[in-house]
C-alpha positions in Angstrom: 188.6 131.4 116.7 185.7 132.7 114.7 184.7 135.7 113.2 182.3 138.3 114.9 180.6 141.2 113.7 181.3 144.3 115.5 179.0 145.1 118.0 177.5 141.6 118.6 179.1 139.0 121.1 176.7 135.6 120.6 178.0 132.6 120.1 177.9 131.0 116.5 175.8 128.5 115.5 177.3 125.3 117.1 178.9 123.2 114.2 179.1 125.7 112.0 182.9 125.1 112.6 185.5 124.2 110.2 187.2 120.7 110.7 190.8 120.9 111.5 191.7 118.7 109.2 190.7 117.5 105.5 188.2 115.6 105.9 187.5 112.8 102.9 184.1 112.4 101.3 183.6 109.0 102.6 184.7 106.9 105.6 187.6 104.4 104.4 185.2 101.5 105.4 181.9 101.0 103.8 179.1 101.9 106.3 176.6 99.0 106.4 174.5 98.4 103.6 171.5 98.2 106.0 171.4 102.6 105.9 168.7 105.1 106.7 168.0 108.1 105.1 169.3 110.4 108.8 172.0 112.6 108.6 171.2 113.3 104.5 172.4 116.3 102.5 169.3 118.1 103.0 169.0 117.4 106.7 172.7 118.3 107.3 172.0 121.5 105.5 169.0 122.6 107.2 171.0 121.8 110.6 173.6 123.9 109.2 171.2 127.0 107.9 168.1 126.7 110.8 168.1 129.5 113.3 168.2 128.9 116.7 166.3 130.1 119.0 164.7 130.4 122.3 165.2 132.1 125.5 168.0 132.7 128.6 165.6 131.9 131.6 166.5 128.5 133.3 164.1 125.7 133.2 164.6 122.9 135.2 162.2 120.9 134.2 163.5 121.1 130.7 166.5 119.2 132.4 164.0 115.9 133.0 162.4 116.2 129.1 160.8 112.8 127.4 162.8 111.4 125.3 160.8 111.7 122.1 164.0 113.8 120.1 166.3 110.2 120.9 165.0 107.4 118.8 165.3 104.4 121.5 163.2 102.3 119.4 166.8 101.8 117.3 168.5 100.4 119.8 165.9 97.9 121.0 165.5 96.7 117.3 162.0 95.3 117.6 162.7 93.3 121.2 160.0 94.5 123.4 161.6 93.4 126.6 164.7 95.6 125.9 162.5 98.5 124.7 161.0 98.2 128.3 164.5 98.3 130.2 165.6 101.4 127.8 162.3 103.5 128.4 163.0 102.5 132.5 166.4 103.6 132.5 165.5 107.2 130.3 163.1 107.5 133.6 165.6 106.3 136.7 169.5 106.2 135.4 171.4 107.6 138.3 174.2 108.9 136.1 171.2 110.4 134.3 169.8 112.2 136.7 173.0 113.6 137.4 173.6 114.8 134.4 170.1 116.6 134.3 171.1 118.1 137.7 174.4 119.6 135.9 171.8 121.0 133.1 169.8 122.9 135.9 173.0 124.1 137.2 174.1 125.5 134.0 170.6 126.9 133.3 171.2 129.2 136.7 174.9 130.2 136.2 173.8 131.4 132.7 170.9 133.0 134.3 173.2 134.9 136.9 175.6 135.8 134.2 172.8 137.7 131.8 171.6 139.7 135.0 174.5 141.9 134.9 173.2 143.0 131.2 169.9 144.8 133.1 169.9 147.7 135.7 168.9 146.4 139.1 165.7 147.8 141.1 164.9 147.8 145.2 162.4 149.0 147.4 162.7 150.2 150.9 160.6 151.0 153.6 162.6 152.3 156.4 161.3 153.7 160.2 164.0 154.9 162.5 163.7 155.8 165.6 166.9 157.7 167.4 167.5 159.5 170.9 170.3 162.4 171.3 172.2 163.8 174.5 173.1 167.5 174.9 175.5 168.0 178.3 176.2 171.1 179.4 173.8 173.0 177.7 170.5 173.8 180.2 167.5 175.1 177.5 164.6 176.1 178.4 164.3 176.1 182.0 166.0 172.4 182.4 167.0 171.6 185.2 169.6 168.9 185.1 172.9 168.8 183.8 171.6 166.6 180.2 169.4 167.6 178.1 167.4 164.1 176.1 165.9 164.2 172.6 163.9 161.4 170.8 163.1 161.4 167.4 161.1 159.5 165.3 161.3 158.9 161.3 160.2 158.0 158.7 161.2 156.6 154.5 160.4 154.6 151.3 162.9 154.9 148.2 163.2 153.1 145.1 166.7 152.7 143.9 168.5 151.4 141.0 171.9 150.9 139.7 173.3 149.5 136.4 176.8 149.3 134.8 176.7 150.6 131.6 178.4 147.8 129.2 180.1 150.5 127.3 183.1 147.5 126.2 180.7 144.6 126.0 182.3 143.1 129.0 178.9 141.6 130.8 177.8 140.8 127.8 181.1 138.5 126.9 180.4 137.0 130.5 176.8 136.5 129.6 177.3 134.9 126.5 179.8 132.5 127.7 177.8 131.5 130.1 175.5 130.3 127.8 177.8 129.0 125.8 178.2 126.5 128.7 175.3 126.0 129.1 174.8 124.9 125.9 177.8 122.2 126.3 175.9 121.2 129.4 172.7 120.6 127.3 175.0 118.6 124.7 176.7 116.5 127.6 173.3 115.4 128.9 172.2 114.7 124.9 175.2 112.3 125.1 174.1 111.0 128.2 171.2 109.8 127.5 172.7 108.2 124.1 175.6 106.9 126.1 173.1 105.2 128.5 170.8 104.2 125.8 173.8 102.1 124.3 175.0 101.2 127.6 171.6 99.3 128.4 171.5 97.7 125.2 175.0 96.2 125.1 174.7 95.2 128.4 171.6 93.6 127.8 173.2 91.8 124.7 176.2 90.8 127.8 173.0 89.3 129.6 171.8 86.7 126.3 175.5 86.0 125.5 176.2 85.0 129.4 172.8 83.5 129.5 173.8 81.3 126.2 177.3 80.6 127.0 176.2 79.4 130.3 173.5 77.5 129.0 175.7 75.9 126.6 178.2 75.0 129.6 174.9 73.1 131.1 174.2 70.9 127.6 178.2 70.3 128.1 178.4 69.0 131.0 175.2 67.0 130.3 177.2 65.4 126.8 180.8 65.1 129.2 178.2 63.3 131.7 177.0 60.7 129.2 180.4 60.1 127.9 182.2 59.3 130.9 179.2 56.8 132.1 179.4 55.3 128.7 183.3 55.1 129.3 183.4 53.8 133.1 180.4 51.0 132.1 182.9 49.8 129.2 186.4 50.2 131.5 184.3 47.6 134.2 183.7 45.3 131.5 187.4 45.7 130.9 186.9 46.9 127.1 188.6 50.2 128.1 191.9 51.0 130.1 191.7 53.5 133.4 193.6 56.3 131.3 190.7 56.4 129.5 188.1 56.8 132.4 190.6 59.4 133.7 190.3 61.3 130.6 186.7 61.7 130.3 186.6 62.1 134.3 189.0 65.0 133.9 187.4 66.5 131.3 183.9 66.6 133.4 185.2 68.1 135.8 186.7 70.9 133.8 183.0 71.4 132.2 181.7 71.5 135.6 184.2 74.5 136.5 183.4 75.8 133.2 179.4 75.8 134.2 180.2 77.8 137.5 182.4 80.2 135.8 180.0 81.2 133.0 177.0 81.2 135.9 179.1 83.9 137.7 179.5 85.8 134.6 176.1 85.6 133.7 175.3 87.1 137.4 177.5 89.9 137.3 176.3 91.3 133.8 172.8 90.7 134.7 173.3 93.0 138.0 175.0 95.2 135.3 171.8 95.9 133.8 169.9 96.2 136.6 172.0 99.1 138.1 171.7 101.1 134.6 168.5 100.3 134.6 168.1 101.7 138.2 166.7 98.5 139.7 168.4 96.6 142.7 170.7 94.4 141.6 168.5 90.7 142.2 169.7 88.9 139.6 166.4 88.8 138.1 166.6 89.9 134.1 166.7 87.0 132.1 168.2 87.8 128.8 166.8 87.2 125.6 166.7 83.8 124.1 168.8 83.8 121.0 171.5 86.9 119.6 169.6 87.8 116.3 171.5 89.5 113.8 171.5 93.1 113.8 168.4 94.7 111.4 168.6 98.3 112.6 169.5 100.9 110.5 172.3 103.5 111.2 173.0 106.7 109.7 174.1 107.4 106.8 176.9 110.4 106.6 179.9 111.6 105.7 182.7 112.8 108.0 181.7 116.4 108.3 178.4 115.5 109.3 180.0 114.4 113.1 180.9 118.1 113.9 176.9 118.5 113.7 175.5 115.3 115.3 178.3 113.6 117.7 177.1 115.7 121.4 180.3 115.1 122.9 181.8 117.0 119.8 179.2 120.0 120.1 179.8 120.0 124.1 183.5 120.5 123.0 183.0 123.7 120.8 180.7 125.6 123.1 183.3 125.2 125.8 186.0 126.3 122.9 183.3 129.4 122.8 182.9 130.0 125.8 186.5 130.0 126.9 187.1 132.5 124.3 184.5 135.0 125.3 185.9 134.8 129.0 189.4 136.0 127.5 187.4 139.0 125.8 185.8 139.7 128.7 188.8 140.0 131.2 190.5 141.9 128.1 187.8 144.5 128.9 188.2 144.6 132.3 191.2 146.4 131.6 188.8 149.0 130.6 187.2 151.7 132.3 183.9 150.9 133.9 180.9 153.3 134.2 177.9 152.6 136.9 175.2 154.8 137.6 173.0 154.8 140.4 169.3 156.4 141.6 167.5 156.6 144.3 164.5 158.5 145.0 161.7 158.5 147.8 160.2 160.7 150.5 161.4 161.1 154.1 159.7 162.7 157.2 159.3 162.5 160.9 155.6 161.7 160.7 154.6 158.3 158.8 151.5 159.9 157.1 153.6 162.7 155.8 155.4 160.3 152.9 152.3 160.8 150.8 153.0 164.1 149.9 155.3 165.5 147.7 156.5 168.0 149.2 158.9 165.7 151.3 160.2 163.9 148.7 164.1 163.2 148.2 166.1 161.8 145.3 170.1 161.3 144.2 171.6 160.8 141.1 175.0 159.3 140.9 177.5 158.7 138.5 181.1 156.4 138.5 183.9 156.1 136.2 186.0 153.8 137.3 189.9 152.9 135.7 191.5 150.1 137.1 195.4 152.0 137.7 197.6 149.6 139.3 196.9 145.9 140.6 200.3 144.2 140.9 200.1 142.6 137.4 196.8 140.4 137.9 194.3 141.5 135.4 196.9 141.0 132.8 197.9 138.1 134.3 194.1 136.7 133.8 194.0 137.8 130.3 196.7 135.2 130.0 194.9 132.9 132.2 192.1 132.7 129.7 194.1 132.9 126.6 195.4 129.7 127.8 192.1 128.1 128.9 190.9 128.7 125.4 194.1 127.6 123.4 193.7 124.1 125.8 190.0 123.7 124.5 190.8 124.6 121.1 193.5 122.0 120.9 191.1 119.7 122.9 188.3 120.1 120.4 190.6 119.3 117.4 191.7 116.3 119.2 188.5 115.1 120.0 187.5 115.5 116.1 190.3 113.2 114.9 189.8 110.7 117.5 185.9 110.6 116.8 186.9 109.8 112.7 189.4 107.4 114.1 186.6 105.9 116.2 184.4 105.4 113.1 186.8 103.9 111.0 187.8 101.9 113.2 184.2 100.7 114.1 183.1 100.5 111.0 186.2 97.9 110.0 185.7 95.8 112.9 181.7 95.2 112.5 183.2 94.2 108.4 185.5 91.8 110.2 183.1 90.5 112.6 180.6 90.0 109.8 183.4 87.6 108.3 184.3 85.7 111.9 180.8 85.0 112.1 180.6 83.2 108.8 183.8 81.3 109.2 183.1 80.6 112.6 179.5 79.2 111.7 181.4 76.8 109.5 184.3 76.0 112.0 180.7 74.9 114.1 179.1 72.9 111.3 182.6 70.9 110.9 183.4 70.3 114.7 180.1 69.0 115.5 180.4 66.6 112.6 184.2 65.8 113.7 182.9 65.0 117.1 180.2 63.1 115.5 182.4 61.1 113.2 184.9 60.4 116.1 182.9 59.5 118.9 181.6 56.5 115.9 185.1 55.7 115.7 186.1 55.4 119.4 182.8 53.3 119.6 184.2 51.3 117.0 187.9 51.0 118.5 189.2 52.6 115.7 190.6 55.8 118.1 192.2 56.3 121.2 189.6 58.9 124.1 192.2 61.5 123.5 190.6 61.8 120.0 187.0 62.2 121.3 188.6 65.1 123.7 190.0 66.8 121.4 187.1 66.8 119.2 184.6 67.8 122.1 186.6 70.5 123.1 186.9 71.6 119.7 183.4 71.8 118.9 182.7 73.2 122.6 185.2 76.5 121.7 183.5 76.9 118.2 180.2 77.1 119.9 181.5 79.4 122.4 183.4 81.7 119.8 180.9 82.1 117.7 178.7 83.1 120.5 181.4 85.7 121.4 181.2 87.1 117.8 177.6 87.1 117.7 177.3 89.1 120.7 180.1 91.4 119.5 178.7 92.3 116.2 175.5 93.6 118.0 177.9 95.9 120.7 179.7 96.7 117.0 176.7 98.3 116.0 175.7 100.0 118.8 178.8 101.7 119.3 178.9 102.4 115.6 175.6 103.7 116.1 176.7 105.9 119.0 180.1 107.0 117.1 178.1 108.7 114.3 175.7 111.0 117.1 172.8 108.4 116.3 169.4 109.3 117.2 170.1 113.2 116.4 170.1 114.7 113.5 171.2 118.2 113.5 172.5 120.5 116.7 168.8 121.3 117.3 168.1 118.4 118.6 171.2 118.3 120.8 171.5 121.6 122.2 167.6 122.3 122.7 164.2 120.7 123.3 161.2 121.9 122.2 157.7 121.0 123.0 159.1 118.8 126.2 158.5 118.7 129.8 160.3 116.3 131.7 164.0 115.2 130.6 166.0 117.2 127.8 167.4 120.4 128.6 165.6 123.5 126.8 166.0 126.0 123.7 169.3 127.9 123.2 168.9 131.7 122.3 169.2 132.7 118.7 172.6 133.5 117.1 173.8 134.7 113.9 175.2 133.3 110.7 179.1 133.1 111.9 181.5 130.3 111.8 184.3 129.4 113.3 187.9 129.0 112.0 190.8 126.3 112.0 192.0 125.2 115.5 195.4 126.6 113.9 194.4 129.7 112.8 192.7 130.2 116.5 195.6 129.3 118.4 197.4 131.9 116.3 195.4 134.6 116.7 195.7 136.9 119.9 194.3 139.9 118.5 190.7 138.5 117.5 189.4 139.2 121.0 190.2 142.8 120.5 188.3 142.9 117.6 184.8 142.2 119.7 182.7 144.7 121.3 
């Protein structure tokens, strides 16, 4: 899976990894013109060439960091009211805080697993106090058939034991432990860019309901004035019934219509007040208008995923991780060697354990060969072989589908770009239809049906182009979130410097390694054996 000096068993630098597939030099689609300078050549490389470092012990503040390393300022685009709703849901997201919980988690397990690499130490302080029967055997003048003795002592040790990692096993287990904790790190970094996007999309489902419901209002207001204007005309006989029944009908329908986009725009308001970790009130109001996107995304190449995209990173320190547990239960195959110490002093009187010359001490040592265990260590050995081959092939999957994800985002925000434009005309030539007919009808020159067709024309422009508005902005948020926006290099992902509340902390240092094909991984069973 990768390539490890002898003797060493960290992890390598996460995306340092080969894709598993060639990879072109550009996405297929233009990225938007509208492109920032993130994700460059020289940042990629420095991600690429920085050392990592930092320290095993667990942190759980680190789990509750600011969010000053994910740039939340891109997502609300210069609207201050959904800047407010993303910096409250960075501080109360449920999903959040569950996700920092995971992070402390991992911070212990990895804790737990790198004790094993360090001999353990206890004190003692022991008083006993015991009482004997002899039967049968009168001493000294006694007189009954038993003879009672009660006896008092007294000891304080120190002892210690450690299992000498001759193989490397512990340290395998250690370091794949921290290999998951790294992936936790990276699946709370995509958290809190999953949320981030989350809160602004839905707050972009909030102005679209808002608008589409406001525009069902000005509908029925227009359907209103039309079927007055149509009744007044049918009582001075000008007009036939079918023509009152028409316009009637259609009110009706826009009255539906009005209800139908007010539940709408209730629902995705109470949407955003979940994420946002309010009660849901139905108090947010939206923003007025759906502004075209101005925010700038990153500019990259395809390579440059496997070192920003968290869910991607969180993928190839499981990968990691799984492999080091299959070198580890390769190794418990292995002898094992323990050694253990005590030493202390020991005595009937309490005052006599300060001197020396009661003192008392062991040394002990174990070699231990695992013989005969009906099959199961192997059997495990297989077990993780197989736990990392499914991670490997997960990882590579998760690769292509990220590319496809990007090409694919990046074609539909080109096409919504284009449905906008037409749509703005198909607008400017309803409401001039409508115009032009209602004129007409006024005239006598068309039957209603023509006015109803035209109304409802113009109303599905209006309500389309609303649609595509609204989707162009989700477009670039998911874009946005596709290429691992807001982080630059696995740094920023997988550790948190300088923070105190809500990002998880520093990952320790590793070498200059990288990892192979997916292919050349899955075909290699005798690269474990290889590892110390």
């Amino acid at each position: 899976m990768f390539s490890q000096t002898v003797g060493c068993a960290s992890p390598p630098p996460p995306g340092s990894l080969e894709p598993p597939t060639d990879l072109p030099e550009t996405f297929r689609e233009p990225l938007p013109e509208a492109a920032s300078a993130l994700g460059s050549e020289a940042s990629r490389d420095g991600a690429v060439e920085a050392e990592l470092t930092g320290s095993l012990d667990g942190d759980p503040d680190r789990a509750r960091a600011a969010d000053g390393d994910l740039d939340l300022a891109w997502f609300a685009d210069g609207d201050a009211d959904l800047a407010a709703l993303l910096d409250e849901a960075a501080q109360h997201n449920w999903d959040l805080e569950a996700a920092a919980a995971r992070v402390e988690a991992a911070d212990a397990q990895a804790t737990i697993a790198g004790a094993g690499r360090y001999p353990s130490l206890d004190a003692s302080l022991t008083r006993s106090r015991s009482k004997q029967n002899f039967i049968g055997l009168p001493i000294g003048g006694a007189t009954g058939g038993v003879l009672t003795n009660t006896s008092t002592s007294y000891s304080a040790s120190l002892s210690s034991s450690w299992e000498f990692d001759l193989w490397g096993r512990v340290r395998h287990g250690a370091v794949a432990a921290n290999a998951d904790r790294e992936a936790a790190y990276a699946d709370y970094a995509g958290a809190r860019l999953s949320i981030a996007g989350q809160v602004a999309k839905s707050w972009y489902g909030v102005t679209e309901a808002r608008l589409q419901a406001e525009l069902a209002e000005r509908t029925v207001a227009s359907y209103e004035a039309s079927t007055s204007q149509v009744r007044a005309r049918f009582e001075e006989g000008t007009r036939t019934s079918l023509d009152l029944r028409l316009a009637s009908s259609q009110l009706a329908s826009a009255r539906a219509l009005l209800e139908q986009r007010q539940t709408a725009l209730g629902a995705q308001v109470r949407q955003l007040e979940i994420l946002v970790g309010r009660y849901p009130d139905r108090e947010l109001a939206g923003a007025d208008t759906l502004r075209t996107p101005t925010a700038d995304v990153p500019s990259l190449v395809p390579a440059d995923l496997l070192l920003r995209r968290p869910d991607l990173l969180a993928a190839e320190r499981r990968w990691v991780a799984a492999d080091h547990r299959t070198s580890q239960a390769r190794r418990d195959l292995l002898p094992k060697i323990s050694l253990t110490a005590s030493g202390g002093r020991s005595s009937r009187e309490l005052s006599d354990l300060l001197d020396g010359d009661f003192t008392v001490w062991s040394f002990v040592t174990n070699l231990f060969q695992p013989l005969f265990q009906g099959g199961r260590l192997r059997a495990n050995v297989k077990l993780n072989d197989s736990a990392r081959d499914q991670l490997g092939a997960a990882f590579a999957n998760a690769t292509l589908r990220a590319f496809a994800e990007v090409e694919t985002l990046l074609e539909s925000g080109y096409r919504l770009e284009r449905q906008e434009e037409h749509l703005e005309e198909a607008v400017l030539q309803a409401t001039a239809a409508r115009e032009l007919t209602e004129s007409r009808y006024r005239s006598g020159l068309v039957d209603y049906i023509n006015v109803l067709d035209a109304q409802r024309s113009e109303l599905d422009a209006r309500s389309r182009l609303l649609g595509v508005q609204a989707d162009r902005l989700r477009n670039r948020v998911d874009l946005y979130i596709a290429l691992g926006g807001g982080f630059e290099s696995p740094n920023e992902i997988l550790s948190a410097p300088d923070q105190s509340l809500n990002s998880p902390g520093q990952i320790p240092s590793a070498p200059d390694q990288s990892l192979n094909s997916p292919n050349q991984i899955l075909s290699s069973s005798e690269r474990s054996e290889s590892r110390s």
